[in-house]
N, CA, C and O atoms as a Tripos MOL2 file, in Angstrom:
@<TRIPOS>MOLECULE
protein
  288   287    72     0     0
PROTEIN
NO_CHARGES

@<TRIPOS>ATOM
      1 N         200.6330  149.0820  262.9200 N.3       1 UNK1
      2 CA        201.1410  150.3460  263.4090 C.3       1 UNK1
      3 C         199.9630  151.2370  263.7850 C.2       1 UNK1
      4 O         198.9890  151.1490  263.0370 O.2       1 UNK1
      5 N         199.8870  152.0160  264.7320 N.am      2 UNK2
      6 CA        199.1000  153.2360  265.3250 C.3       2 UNK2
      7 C         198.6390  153.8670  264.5520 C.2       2 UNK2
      8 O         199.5030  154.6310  264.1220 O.2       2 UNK2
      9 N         197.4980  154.0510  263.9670 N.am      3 UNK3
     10 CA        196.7450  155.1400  263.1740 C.3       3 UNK3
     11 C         197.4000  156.6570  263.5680 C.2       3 UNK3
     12 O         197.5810  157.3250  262.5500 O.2       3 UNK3
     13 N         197.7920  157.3420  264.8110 N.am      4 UNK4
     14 CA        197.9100  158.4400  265.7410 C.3       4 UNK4
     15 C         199.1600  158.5890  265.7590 C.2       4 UNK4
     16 O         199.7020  157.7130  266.4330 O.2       4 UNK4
     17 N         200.4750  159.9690  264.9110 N.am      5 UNK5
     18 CA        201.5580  160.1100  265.3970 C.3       5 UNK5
     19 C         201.6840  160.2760  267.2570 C.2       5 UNK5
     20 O         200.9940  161.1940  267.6990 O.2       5 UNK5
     21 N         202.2120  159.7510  267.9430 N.am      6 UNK6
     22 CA        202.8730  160.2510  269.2100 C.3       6 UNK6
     23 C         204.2710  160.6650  269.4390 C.2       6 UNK6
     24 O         205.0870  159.9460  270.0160 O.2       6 UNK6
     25 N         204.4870  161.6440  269.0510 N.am      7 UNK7
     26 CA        206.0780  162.4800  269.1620 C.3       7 UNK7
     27 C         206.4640  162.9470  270.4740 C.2       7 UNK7
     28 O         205.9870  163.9450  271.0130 O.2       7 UNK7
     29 N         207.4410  162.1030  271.0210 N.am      8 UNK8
     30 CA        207.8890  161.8580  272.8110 C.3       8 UNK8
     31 C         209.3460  163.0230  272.6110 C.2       8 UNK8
     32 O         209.8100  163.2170  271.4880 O.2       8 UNK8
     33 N         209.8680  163.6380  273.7270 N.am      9 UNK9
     34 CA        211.0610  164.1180  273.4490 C.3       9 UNK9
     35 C         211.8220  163.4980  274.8140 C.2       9 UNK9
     36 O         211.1860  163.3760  275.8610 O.2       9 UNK9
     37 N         213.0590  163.1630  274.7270 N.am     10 UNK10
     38 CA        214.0060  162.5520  275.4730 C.3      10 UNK10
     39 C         215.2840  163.2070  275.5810 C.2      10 UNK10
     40 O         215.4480  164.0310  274.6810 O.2      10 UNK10
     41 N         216.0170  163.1320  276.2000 N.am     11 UNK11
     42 CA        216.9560  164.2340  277.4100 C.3      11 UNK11
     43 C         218.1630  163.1250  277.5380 C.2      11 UNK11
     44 O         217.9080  161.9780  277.9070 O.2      11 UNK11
     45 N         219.3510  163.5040  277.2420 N.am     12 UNK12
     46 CA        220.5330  162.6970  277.3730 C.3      12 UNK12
     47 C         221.2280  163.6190  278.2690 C.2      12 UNK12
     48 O         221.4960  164.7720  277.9310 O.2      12 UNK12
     49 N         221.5380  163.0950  279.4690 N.am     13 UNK13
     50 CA        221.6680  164.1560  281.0570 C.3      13 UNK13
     51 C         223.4190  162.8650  281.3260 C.2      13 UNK13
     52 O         223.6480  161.6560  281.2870 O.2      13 UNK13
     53 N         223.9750  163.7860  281.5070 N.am     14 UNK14
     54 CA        225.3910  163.6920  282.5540 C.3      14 UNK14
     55 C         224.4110  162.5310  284.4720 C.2      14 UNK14
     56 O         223.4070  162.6340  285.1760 O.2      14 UNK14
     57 N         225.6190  161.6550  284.3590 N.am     15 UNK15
     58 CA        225.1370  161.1340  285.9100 C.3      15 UNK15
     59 C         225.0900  162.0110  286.7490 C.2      15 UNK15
     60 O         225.7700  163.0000  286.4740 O.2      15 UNK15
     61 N         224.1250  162.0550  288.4000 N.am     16 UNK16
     62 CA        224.4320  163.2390  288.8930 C.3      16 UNK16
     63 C         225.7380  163.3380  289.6320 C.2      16 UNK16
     64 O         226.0770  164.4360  290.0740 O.2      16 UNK16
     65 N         226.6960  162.0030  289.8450 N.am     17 UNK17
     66 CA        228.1170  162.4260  290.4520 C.3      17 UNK17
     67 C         228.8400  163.8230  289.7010 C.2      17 UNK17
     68 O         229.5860  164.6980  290.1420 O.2      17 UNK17
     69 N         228.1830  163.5490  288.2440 N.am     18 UNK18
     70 CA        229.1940  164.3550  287.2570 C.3      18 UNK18
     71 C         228.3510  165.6160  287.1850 C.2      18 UNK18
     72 O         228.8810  166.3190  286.3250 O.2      18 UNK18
     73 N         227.5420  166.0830  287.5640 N.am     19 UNK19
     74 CA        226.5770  167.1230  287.6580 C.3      19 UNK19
     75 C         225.0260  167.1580  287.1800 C.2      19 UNK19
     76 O         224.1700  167.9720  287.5280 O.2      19 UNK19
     77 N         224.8980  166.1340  286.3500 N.am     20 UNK20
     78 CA        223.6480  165.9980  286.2490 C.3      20 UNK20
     79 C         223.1410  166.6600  284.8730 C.2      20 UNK20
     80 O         222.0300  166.5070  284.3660 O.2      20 UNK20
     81 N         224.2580  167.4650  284.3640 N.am     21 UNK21
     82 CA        224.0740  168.5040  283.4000 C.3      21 UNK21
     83 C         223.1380  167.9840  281.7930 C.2      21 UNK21
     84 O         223.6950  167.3040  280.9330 O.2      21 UNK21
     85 N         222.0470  168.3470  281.6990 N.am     22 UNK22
     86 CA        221.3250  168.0460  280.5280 C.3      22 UNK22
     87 C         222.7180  168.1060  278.8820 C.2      22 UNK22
     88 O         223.3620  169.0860  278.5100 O.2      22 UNK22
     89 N         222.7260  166.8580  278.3640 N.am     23 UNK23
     90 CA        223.4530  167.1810  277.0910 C.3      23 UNK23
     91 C         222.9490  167.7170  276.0890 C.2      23 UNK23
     92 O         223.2260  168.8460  275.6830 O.2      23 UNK23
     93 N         221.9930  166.7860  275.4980 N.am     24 UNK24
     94 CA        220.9330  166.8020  274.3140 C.3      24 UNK24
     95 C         220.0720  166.8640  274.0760 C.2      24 UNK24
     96 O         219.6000  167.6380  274.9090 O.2      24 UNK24
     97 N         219.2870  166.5680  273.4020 N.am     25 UNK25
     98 CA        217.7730  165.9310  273.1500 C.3      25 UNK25
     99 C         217.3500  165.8630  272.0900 C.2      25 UNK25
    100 O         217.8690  166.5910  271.2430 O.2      25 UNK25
    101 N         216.0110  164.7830  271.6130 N.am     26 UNK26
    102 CA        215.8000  164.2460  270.8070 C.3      26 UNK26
    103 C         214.4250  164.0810  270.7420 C.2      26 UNK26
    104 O         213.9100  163.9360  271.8500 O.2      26 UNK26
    105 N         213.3430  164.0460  269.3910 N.am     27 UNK27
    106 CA        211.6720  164.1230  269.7050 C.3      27 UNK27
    107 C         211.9330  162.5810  268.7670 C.2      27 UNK27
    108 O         212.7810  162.2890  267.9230 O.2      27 UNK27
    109 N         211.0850  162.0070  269.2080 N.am     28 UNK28
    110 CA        210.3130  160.8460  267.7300 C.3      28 UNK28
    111 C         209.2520  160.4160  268.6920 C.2      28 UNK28
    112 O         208.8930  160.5400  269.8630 O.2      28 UNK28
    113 N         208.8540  159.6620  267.2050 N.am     29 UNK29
    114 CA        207.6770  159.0270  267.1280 C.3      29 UNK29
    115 C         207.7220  157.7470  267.9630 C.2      29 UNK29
    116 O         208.4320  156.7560  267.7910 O.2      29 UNK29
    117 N         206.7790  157.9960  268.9350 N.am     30 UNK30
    118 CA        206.4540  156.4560  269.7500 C.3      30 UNK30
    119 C         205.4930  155.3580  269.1420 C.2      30 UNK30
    120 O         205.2040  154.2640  269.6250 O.2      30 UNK30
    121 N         205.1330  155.8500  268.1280 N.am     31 UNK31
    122 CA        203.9750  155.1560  267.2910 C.3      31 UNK31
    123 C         204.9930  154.4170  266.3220 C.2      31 UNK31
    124 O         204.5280  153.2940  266.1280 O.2      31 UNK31
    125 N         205.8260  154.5280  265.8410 N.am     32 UNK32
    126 CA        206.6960  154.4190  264.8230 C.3      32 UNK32
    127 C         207.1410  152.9590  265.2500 C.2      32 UNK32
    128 O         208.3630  152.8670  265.3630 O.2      32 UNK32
    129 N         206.3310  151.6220  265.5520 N.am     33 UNK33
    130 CA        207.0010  150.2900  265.5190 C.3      33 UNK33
    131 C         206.2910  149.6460  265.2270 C.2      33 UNK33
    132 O         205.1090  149.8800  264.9760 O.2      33 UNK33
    133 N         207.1330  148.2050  265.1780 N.am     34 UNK34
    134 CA        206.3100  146.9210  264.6290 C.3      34 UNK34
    135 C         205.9050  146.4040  265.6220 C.2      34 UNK34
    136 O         206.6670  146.4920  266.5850 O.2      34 UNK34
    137 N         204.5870  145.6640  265.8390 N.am     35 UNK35
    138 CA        204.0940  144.6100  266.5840 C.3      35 UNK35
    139 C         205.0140  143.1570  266.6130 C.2      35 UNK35
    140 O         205.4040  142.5350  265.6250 O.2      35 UNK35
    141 N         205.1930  142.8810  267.7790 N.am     36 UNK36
    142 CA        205.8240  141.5370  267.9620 C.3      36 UNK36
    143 C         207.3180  141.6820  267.3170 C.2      36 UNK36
    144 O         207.7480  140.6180  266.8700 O.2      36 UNK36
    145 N         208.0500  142.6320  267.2070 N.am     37 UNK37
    146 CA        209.6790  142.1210  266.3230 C.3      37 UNK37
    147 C         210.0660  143.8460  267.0200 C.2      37 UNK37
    148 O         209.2470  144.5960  267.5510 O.2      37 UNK37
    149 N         211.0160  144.0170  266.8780 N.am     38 UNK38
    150 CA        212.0480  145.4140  267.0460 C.3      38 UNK38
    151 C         211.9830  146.1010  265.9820 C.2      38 UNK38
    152 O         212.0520  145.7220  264.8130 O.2      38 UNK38
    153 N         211.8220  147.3260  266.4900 N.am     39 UNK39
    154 CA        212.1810  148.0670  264.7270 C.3      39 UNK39
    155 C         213.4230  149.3840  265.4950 C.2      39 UNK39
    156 O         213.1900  150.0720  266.4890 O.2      39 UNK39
    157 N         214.4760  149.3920  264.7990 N.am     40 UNK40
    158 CA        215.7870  149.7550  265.3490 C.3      40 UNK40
    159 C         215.2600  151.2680  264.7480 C.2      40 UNK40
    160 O         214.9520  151.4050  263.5640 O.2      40 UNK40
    161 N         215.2190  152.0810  265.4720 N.am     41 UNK41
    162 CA        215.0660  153.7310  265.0010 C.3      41 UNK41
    163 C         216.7040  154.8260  265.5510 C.2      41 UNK41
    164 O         217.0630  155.0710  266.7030 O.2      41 UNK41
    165 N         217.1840  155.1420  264.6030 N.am     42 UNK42
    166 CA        218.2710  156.0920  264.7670 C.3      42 UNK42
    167 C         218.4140  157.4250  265.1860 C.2      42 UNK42
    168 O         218.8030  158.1740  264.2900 O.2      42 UNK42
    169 N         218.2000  157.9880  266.3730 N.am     43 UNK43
    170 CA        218.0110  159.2610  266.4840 C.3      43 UNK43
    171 C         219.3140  160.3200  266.2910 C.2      43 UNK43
    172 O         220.4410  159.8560  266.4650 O.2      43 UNK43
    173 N         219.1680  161.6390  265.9560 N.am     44 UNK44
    174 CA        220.2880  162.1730  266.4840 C.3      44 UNK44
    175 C         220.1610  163.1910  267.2350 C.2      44 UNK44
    176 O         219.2350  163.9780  267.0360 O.2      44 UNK44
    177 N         220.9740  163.3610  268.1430 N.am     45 UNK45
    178 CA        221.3920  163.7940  269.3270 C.3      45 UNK45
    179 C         221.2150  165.8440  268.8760 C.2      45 UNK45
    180 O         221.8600  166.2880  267.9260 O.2      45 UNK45
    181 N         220.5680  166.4960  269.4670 N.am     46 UNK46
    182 CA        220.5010  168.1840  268.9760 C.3      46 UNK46
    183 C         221.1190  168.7370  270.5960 C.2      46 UNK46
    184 O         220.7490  168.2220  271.6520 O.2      46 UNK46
    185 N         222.1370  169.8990  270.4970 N.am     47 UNK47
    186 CA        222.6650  170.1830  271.9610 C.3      47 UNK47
    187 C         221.7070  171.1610  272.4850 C.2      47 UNK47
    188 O         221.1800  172.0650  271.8360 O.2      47 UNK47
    189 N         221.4740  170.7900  274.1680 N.am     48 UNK48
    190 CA        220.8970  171.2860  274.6060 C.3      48 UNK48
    191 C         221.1560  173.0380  275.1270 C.2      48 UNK48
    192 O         222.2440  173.5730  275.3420 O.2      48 UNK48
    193 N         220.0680  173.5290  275.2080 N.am     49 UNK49
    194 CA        220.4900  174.9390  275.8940 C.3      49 UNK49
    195 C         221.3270  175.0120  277.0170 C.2      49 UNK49
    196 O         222.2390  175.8160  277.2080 O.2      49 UNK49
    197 N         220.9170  174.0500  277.7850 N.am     50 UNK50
    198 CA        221.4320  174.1300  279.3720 C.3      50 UNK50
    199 C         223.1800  173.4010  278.8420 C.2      50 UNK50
    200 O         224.2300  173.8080  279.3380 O.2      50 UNK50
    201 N         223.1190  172.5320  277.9960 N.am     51 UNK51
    202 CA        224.9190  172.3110  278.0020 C.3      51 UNK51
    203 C         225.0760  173.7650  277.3160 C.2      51 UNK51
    204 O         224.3420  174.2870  276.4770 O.2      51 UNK51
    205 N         225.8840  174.1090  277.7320 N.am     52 UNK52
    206 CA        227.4380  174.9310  277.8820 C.3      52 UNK52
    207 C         228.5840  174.5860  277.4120 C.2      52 UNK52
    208 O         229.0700  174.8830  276.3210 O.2      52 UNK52
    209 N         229.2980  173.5430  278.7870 N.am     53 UNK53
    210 CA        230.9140  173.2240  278.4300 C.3      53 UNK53
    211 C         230.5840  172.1660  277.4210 C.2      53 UNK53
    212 O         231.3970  172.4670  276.5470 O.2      53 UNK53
    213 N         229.6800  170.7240  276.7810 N.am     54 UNK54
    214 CA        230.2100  169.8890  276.2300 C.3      54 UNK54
    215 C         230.1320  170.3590  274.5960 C.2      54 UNK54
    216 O         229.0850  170.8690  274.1950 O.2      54 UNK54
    217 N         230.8950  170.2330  273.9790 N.am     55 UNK55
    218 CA        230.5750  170.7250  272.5940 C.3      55 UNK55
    219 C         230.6710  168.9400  271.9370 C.2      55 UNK55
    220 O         231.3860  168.0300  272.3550 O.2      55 UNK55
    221 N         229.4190  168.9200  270.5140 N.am     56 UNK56
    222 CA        229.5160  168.1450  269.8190 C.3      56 UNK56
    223 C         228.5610  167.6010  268.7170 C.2      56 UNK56
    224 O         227.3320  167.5760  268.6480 O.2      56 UNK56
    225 N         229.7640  167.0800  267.6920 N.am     57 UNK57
    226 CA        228.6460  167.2750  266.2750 C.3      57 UNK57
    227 C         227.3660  166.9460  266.3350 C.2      57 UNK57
    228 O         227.0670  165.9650  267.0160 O.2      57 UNK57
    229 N         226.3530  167.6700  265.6550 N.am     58 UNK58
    230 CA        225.0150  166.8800  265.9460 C.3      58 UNK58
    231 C         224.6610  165.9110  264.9830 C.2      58 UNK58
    232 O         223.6230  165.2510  265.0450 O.2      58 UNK58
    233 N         225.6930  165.7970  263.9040 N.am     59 UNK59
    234 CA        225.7950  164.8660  261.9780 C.3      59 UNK59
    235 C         226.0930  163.8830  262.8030 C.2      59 UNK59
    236 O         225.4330  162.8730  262.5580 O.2      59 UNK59
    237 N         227.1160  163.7380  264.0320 N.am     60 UNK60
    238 CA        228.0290  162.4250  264.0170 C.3      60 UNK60
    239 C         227.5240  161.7210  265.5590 C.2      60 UNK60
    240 O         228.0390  160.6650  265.9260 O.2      60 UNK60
    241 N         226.4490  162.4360  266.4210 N.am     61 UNK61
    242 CA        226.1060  162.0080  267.2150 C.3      61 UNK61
    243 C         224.6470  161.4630  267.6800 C.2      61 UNK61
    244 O         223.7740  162.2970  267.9180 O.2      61 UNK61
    245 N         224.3280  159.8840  267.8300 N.am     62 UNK62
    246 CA        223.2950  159.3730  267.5060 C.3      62 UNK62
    247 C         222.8690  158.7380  268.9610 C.2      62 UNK62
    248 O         223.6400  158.8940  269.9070 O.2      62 UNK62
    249 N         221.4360  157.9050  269.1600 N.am     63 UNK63
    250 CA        221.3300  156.8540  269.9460 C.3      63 UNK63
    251 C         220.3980  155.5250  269.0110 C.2      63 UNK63
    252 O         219.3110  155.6120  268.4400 O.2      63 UNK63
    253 N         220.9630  154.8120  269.0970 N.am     64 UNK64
    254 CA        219.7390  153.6740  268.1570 C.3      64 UNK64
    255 C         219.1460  153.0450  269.4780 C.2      64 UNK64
    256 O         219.6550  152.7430  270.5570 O.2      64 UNK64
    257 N         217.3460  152.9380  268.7540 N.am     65 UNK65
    258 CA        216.6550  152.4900  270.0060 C.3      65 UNK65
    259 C         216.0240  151.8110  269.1110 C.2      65 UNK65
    260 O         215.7980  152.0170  267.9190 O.2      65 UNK65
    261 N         215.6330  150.5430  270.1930 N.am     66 UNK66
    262 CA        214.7950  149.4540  269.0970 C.3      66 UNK66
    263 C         213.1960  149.6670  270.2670 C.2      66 UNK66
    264 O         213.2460  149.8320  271.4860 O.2      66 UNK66
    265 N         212.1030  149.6040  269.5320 N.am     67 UNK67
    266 CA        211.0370  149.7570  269.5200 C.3      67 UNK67
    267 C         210.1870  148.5920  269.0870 C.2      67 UNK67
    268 O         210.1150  148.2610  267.9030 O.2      67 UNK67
    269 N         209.3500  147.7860  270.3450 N.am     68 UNK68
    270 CA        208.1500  146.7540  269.7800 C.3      68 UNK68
    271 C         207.2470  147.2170  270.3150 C.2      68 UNK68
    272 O         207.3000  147.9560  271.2980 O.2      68 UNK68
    273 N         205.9700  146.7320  269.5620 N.am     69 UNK69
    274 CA        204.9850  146.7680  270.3010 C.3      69 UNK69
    275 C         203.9400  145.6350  270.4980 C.2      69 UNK69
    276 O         203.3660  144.8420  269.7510 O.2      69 UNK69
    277 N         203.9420  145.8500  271.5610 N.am     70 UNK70
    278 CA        202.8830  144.5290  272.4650 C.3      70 UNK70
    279 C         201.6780  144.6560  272.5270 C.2      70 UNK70
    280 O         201.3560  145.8360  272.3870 O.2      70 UNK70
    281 N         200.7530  143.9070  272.6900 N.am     71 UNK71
    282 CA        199.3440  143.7800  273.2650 C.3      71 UNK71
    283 C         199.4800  143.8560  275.0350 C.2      71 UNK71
    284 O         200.0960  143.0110  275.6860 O.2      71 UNK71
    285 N         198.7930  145.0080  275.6130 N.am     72 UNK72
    286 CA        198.5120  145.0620  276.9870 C.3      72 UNK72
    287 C         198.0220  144.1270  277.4770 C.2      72 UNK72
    288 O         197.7570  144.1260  278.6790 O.2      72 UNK72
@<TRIPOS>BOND
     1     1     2 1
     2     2     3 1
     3     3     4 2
     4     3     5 am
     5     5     6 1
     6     6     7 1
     7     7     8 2
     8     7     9 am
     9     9    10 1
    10    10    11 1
    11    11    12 2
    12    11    13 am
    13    13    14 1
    14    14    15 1
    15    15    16 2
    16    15    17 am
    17    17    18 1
    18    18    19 1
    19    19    20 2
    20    19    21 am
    21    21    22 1
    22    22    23 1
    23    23    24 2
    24    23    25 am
    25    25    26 1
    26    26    27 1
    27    27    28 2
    28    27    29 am
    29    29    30 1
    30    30    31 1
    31    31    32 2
    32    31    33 am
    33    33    34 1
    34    34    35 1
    35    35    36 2
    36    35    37 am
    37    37    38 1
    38    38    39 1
    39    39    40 2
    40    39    41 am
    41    41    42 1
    42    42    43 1
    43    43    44 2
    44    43    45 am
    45    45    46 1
    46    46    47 1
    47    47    48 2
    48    47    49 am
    49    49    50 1
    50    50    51 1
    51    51    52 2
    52    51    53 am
    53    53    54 1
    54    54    55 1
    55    55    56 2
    56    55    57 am
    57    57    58 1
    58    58    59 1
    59    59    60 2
    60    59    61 am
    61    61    62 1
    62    62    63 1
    63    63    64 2
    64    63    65 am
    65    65    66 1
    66    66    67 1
    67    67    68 2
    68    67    69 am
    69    69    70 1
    70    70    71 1
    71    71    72 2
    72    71    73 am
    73    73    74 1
    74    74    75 1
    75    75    76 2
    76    75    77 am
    77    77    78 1
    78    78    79 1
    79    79    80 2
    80    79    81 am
    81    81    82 1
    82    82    83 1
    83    83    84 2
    84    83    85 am
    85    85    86 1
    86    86    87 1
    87    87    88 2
    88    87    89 am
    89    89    90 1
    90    90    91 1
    91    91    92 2
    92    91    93 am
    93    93    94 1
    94    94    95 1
    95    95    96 2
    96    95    97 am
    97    97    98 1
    98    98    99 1
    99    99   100 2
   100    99   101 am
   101   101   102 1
   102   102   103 1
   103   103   104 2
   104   103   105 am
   105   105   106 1
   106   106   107 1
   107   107   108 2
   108   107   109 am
   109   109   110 1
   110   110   111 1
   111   111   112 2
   112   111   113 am
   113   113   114 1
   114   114   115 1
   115   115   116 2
   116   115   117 am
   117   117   118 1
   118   118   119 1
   119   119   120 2
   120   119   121 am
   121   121   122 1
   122   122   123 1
   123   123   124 2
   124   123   125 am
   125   125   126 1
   126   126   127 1
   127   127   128 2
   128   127   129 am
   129   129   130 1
   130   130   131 1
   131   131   132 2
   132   131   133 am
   133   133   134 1
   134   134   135 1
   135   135   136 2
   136   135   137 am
   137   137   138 1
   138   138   139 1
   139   139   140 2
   140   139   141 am
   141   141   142 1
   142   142   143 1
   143   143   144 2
   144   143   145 am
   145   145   146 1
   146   146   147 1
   147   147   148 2
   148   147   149 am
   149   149   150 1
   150   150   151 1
   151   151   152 2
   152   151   153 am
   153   153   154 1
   154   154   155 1
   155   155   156 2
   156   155   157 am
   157   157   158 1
   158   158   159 1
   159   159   160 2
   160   159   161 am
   161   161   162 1
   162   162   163 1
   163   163   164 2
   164   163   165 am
   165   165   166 1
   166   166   167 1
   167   167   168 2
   168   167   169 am
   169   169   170 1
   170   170   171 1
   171   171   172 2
   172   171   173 am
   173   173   174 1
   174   174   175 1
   175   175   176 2
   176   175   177 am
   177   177   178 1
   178   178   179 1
   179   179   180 2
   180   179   181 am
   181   181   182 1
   182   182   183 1
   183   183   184 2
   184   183   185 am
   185   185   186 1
   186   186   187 1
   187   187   188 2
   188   187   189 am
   189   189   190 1
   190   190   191 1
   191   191   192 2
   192   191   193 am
   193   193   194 1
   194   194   195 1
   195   195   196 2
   196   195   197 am
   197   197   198 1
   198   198   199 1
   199   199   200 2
   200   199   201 am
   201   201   202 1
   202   202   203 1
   203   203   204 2
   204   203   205 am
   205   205   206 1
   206   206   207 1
   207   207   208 2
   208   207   209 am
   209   209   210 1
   210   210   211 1
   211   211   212 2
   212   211   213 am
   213   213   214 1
   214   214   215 1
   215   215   216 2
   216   215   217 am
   217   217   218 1
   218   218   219 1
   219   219   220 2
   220   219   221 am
   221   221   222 1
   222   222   223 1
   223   223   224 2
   224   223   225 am
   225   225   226 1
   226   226   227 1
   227   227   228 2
   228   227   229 am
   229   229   230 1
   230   230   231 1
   231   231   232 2
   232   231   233 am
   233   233   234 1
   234   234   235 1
   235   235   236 2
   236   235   237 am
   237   237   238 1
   238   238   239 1
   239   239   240 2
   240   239   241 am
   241   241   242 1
   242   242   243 1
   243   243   244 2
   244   243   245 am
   245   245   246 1
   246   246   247 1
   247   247   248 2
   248   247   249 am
   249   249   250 1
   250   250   251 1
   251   251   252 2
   252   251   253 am
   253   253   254 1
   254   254   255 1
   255   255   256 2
   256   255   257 am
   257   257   258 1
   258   258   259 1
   259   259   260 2
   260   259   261 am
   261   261   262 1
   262   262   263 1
   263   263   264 2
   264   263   265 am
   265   265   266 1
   266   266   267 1
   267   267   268 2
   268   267   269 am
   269   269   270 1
   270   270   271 1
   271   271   272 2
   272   271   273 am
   273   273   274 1
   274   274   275 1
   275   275   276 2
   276   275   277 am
   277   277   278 1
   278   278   279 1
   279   279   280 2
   280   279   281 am
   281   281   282 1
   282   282   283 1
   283   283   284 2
   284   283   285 am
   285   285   286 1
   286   286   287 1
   287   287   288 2
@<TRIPOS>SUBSTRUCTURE
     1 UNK1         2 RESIDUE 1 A UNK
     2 UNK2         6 RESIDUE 1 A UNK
     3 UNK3        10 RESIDUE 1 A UNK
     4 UNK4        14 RESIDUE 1 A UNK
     5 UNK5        18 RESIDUE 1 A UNK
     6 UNK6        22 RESIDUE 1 A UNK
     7 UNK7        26 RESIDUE 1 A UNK
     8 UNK8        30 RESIDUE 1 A UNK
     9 UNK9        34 RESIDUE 1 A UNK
    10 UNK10       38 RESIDUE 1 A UNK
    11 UNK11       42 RESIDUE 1 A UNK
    12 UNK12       46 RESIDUE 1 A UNK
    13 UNK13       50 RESIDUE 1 A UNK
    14 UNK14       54 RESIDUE 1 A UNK
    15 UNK15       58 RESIDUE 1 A UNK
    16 UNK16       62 RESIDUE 1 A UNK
    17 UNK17       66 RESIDUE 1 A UNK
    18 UNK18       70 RESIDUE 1 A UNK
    19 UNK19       74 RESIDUE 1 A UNK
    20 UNK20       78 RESIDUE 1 A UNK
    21 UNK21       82 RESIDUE 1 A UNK
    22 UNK22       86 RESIDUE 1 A UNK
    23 UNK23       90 RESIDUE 1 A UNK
    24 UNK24       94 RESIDUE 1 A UNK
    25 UNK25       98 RESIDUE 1 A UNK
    26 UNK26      102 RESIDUE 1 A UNK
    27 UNK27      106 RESIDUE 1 A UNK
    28 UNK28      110 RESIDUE 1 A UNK
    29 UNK29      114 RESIDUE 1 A UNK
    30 UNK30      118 RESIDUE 1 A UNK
    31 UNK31      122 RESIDUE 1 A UNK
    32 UNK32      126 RESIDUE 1 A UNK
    33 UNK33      130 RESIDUE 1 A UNK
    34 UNK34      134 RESIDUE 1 A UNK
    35 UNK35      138 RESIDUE 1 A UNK
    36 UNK36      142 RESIDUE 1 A UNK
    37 UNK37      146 RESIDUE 1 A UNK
    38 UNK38      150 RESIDUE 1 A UNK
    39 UNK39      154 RESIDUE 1 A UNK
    40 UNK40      158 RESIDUE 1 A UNK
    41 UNK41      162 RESIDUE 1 A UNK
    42 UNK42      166 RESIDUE 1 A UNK
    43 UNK43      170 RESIDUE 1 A UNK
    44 UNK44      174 RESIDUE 1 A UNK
    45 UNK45      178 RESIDUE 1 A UNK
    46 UNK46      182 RESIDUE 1 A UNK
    47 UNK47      186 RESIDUE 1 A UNK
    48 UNK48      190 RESIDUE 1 A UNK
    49 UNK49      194 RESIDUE 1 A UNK
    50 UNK50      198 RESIDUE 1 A UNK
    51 UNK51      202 RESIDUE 1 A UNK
    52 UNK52      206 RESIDUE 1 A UNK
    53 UNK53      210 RESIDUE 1 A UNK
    54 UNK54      214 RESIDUE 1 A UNK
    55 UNK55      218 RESIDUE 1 A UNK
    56 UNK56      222 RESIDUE 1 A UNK
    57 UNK57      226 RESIDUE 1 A UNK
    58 UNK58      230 RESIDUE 1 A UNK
    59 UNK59      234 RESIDUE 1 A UNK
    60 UNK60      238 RESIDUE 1 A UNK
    61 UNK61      242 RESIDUE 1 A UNK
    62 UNK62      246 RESIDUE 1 A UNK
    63 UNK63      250 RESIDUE 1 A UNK
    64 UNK64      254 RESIDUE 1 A UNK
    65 UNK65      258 RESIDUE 1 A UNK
    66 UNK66      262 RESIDUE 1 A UNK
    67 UNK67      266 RESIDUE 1 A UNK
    68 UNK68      270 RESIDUE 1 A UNK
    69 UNK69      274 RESIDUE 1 A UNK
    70 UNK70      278 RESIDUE 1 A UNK
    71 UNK71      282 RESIDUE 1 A UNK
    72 UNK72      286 RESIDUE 1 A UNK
């Protein structure tokens, strides 16, 4: 694992047919994996300023992302 936290933030956005409208967002650690295997990280979802109309829990709303890391 990375000696160096790297804390990325990511944006869960509406398609633009549907307006494009920013939902959520979420910070973690990009440093936070295993070499050669997946490591499944659970985020949860915080509502964004720019949503407005969608309302929703931030306890019950997640994305799981799996994370390896490779040799360049």
């Amino acid at each position: 694992m990375p000696a160096k936290e790297k804390v990325s933030k990511m944006s869960v956005c509406l398609d633009k047919s549907m307006g494009g409208t920013e939902l959520g967002e979420v910070e973690f650690n990009m440093a936070d994996f295993k070499f050669g295997e997946y490591k499944i990280v659970r985020l949860f979802l915080r509502k964004s300023a720019a949503n407005t109309s969608y309302d929703f829990n931030p306890e019950e709303t997640f994305i799981d992302l799996a994370l390896k890391g490779s040799r360049a």
